[in-house]
VOPAGU-2260 file (C-alpha; in pm, 1 decimal, decimal comma):
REM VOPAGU-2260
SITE   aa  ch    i         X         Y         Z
SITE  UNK   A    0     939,4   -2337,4    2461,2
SITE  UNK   A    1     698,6   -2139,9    2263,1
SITE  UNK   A    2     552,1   -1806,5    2410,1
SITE  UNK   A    3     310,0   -1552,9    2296,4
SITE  UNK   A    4     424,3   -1225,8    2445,8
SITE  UNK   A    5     220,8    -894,0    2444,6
SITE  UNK   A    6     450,2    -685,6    2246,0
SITE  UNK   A    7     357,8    -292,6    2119,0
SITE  UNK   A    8     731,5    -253,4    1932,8
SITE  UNK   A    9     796,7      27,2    2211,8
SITE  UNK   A   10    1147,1      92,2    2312,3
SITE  UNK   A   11    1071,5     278,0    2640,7
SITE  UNK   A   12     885,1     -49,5    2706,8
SITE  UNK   A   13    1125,8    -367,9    2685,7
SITE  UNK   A   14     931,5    -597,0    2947,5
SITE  UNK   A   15     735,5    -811,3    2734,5
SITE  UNK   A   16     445,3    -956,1    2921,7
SITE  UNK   A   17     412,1   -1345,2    2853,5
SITE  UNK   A   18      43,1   -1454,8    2744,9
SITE  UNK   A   19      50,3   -1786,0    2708,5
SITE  UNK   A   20     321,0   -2054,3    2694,6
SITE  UNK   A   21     375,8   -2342,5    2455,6
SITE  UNK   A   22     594,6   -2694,4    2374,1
SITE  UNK   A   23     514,7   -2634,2    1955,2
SITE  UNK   A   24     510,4   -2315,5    1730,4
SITE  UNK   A   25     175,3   -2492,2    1553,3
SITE  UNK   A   26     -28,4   -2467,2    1919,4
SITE  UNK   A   27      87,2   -2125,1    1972,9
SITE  UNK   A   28     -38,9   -2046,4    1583,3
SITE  UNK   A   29    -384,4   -2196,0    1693,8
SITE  UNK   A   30    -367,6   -2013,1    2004,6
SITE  UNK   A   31    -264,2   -1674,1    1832,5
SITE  UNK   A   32    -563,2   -1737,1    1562,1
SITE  UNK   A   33    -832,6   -1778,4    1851,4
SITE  UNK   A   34    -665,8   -1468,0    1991,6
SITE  UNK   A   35    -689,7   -1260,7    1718,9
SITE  UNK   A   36   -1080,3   -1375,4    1602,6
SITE  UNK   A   37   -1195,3   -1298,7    1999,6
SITE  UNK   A   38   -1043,7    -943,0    1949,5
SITE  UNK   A   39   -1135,9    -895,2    1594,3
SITE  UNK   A   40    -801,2    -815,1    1451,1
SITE  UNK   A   41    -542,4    -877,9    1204,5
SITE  UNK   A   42    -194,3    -983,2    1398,6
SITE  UNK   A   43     -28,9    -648,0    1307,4
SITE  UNK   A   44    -276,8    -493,6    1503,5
SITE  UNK   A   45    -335,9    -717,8    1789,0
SITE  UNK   A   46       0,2    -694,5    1972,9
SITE  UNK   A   47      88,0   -1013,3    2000,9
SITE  UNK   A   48     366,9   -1207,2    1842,9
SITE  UNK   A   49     482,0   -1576,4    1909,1
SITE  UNK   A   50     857,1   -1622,5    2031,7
SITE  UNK   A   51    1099,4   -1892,5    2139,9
SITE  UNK   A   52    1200,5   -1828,2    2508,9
SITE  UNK   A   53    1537,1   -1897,8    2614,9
SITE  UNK   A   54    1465,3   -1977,2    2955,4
SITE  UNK   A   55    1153,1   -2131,5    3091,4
SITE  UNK   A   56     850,1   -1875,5    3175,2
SITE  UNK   A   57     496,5   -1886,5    3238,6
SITE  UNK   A   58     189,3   -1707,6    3210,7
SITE  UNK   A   59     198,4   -1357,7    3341,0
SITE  UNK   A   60     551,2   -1321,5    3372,0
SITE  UNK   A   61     741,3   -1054,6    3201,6
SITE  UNK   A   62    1057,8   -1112,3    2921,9
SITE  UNK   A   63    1300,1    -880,9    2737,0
SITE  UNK   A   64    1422,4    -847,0    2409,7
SITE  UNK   A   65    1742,5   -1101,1    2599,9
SITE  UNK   A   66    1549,1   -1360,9    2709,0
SITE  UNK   A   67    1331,2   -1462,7    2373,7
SITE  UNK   A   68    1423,2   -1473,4    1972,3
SITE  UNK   A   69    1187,6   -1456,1    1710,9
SITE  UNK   A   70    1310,9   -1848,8    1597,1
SITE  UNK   A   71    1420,7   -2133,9    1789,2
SITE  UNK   A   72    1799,5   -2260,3    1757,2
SITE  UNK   A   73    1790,2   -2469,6    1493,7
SITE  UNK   A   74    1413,6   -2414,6    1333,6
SITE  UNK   A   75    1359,9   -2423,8     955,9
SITE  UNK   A   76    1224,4   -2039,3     905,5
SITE  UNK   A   77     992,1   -1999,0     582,8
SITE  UNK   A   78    1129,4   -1817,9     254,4
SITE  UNK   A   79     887,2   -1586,2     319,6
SITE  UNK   A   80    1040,4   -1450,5     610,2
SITE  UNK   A   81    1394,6   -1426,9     484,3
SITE  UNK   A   82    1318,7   -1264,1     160,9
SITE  UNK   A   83    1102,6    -893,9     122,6
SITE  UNK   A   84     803,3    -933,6     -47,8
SITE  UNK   A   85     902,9    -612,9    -295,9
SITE  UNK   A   86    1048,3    -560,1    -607,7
């Protein structure tokens, strides 16, 4: 399952808080958009990132860096993502 986790890149902090939980990446996009328009920021800046969760969660519990990956097993992940941007 999908998650959007409240995530600050901290190191001293590895509980992730869980947000919101989802069955497809494209509801937690929506999700994450409505998110980031009610806040008024860009996604860099809002904390939040979507993950795959190995192990079933829900709202208002809290993950580590074990528990989730930025991909599910098996998911196609954009060019984009693989390959820097720069020169």
């Amino acid at each position: 399952m999908y998650a959007l986790i409240f995530d600050t890149h901290d190191v001293d902090k590895p509980f992730k808080k869980v947000l919101s939980v989802h069955r497809t990446r494209q509801t937690a996009d929506r999700v994450l958009e409505i998110r980031m328009a009610r806040l008024g920021k860009k996604v860099w800046a809002c904390d939040t990132r979507i993950v795959w969760l190995k192990a079933r969660a829900q709202r208002g519990d809290t993950v580590t860096p074990k528990q989730f990956s930025t991909w599910r097993p098996g998911e196609k992940i954009p060019y984009g993502e693989l390959h820097p941007d720069g020169d």
